[in-house]
N, C-alpha and C positions, 0 to 999 in steps of 0.2 A: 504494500500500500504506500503510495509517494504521499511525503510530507513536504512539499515545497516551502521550503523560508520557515520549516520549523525548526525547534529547536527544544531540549530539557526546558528551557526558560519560560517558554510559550506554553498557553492550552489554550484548546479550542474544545466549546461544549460537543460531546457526542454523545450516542447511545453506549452504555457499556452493557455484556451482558455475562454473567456469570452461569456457566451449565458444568453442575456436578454429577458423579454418578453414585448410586446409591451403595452404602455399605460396599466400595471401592476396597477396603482392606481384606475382606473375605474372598476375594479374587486369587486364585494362586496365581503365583510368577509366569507359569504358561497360557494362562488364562487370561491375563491381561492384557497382551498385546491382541486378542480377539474384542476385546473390549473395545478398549481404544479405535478398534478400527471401527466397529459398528456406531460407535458415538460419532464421528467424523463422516461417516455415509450418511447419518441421518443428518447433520448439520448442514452437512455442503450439499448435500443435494435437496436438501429445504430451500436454500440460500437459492440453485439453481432452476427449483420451483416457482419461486419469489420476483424473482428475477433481479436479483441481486449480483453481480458478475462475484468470483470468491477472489480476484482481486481488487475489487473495490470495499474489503474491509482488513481489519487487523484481527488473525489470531493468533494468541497465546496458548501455547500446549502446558496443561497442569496438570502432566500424569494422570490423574482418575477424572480429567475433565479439559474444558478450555474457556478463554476468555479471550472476548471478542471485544471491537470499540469499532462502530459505526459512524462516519463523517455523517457531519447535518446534508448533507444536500442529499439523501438518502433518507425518505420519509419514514419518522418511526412507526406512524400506523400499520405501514407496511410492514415490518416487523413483528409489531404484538396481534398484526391480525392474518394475513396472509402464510407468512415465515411459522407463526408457531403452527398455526393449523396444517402447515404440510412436515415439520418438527414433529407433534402428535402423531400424522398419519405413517409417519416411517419409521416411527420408535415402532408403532403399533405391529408394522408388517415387520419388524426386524425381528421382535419379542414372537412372531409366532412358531415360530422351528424352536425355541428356547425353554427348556424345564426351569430354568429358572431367567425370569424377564430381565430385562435391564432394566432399571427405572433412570428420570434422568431429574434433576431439579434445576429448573431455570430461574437466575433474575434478572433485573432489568430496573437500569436507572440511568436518567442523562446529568449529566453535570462534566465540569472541566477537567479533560482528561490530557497529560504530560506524555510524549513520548522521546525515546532515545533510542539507541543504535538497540538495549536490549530490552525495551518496550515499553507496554505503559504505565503509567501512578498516577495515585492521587486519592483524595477523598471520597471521589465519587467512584471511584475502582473498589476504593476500600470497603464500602459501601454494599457496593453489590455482592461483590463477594461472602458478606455478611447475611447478607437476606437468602441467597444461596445454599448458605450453611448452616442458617438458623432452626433451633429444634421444632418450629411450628413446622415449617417445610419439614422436613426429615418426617415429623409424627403424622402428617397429612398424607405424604406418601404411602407411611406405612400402613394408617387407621385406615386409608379410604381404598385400599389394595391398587393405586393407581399408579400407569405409567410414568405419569409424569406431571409434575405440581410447576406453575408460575410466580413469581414472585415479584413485585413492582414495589418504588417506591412509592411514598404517600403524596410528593410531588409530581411524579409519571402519573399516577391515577387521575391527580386533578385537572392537572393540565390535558391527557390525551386520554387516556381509559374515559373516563367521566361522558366525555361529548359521545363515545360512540364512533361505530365507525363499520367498514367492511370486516365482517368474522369478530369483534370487535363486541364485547355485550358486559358494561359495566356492572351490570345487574347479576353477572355467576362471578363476583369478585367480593371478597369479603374481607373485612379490617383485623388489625392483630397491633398490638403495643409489644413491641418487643425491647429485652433490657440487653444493647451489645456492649461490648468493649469500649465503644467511643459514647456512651449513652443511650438514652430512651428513646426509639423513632418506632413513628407506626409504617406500618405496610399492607399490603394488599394482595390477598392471596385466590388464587384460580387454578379449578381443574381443570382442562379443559375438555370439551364434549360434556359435561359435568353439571349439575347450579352450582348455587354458591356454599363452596364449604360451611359447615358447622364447627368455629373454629371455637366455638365455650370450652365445650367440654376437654380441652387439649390447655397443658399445662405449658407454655411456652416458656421454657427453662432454659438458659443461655447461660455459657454454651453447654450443648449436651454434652453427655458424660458416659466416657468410656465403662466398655463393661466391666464389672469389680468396682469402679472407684468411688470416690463419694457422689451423693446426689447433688447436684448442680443446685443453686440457689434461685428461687422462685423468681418473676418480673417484679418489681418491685422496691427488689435491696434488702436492707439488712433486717429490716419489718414487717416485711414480708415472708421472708421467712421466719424469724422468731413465730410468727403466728400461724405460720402452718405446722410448724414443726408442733406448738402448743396445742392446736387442734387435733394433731394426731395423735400425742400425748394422752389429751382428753377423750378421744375414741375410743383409744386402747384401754384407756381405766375405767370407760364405761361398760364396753364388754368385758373385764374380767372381775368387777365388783358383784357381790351377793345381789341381791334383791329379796326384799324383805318381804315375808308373809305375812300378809294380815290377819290375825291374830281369828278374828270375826266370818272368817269366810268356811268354816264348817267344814276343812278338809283334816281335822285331825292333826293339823300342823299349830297348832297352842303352843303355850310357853310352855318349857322346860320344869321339869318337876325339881331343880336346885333352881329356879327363880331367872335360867340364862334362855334372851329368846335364838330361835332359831332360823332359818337363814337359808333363803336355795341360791346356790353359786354355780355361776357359770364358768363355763372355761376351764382352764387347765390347773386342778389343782394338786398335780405331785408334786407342786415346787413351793414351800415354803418359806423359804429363806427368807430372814430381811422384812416379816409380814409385821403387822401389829395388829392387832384382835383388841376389840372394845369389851367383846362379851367374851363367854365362854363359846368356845365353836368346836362341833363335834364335826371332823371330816378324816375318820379314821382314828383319831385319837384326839382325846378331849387336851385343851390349850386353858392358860389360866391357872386359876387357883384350883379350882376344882378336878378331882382326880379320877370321875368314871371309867369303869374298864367297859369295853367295846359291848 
């Protein structure tokens, strides 16, 4: 792609677009370069669907994926509406000879993008790349068993999603506040061939979190998590706490003939340890002052 009279110093807005491949590290080493190549068939020959020539953009190879920057004189509609839907259509036919599909996540966001002899930067790279990789994407993918998730920023939606267009239907695109590295931004998420995701019920946790290691901290910060973590807490103590019989209800379950009442518990109770007992509680052997044998 010629950069005339560019230079490091220089940006010019363009389209950037970020496309990763799903659970990329489960790939073995011979498996990979199969990968790679189907990821690269559906891209450019989207591009040559589109009518895009594949030298009139910039790609970037990122091992489990690529990254693209689109000059403005190249319509983005055309992109988010034409380019994905033939993207969609060749992931689709790629995935059919496949026991296991390839899924692929796309984003997409314009702002000032820098190039040099070894590519490109910037915030707005930085950007995408992010929404790309963020756990709403990844967990969409995987909840809604789809090929392939889109991902926009909240200024692409405004400015180009929103109006509408060719293949283009703001209406199957749904919001998410996501917490990244560089801060809180929203985004806009789409299936496509799809409505609009059901993005509630998905915990968008940044970033995700490798298998084994700790759980990532909620959107929010440090307050938000203290208070899921306390809600969970509070779950847990409600399912393993007694619940008490009422005394009145003519099941034979009365007070105790030493005066201690009694108690139906749930849960797992071979583990004692570390408990504290108000009353006397009889669960195998009597606790307290009192010394009943079984």
């Amino acid at each position: 792609m010629e950069h005339d009279a560019l230079d490091a110093g220089e940006a010019r807005y363009e389209l950037v677009i970020s496309v990763d491949a799903r659970r990329s590290g489960q790939y073995s080493d011979a498996e990979k370069p199969r990968m790679r190549e189907r990821i690269y068939r559906v891209l450019e020959t989207a591009f040559a669907q589109a009518g895009v020539g594949r030298d009139a953009v910039h790609m970037e190879d990122r091992g489990d994926g690529v990254l693209v920057s689109v000059p403005g004189r190249i319509a983005v509609t055309r992109l988010l509406g034409l380019w994905m839907v033939e993207v969609h259509e060749n992931l689709r036919e790629e995935n059919r000879s496949l026991l296991v599909p390839l899924g692929l996540r796309v984003a997409m966001h314009v702002g000032p993008v820098r190039h040099d002899s070894r590519g490109i930067s910037g915030r707005a790279v930085d950007l995408t790349c992010r929404l790309a990789d963020s756990a709403v994407a990844r967990q969409l993918l995987d909840r809604e068993r789809a090929d392939l998730v889109l991902a926009v920023s909240d200024s692409l939606y405004v400015d180009v999603v929103s109006a509408g267009g060719k293949f283009i239907e703001p209406a199957r695109f749904s919001p998410a506040r996501l917490a990244l590295k560089e801060g809180e931004f929203s985004a806009w998420f789409h299936l496509p061939g799809r409505p609009a995701p059901d993005i509630g019920p998905i915990a968008p946790e940044e970033p995700s979190t490798p298998a084994g290691g700790p759980p990532a901290a909620p959107v929010g910060g440090p307050e938000a998590a203290l208070a899921a973590m306390d809600a969970a807490l509070a779950a847990r103590a409600a399912a393993a706490a007694g619940r008490r019989v009422d005394d009145s209800d003519g099941g034979g379950d009365g007070d105790d003939e030493d005066g201690g009442d009694r108690y139906r518990a749930q849960g797992d109770l071979s583990v004692h340890r570390n408990n504290v007992y108000q009353q006397p509680v009889h669960i195998g052997r009597v606790t307290g002052d009192s010394h009943r044998k079984d």
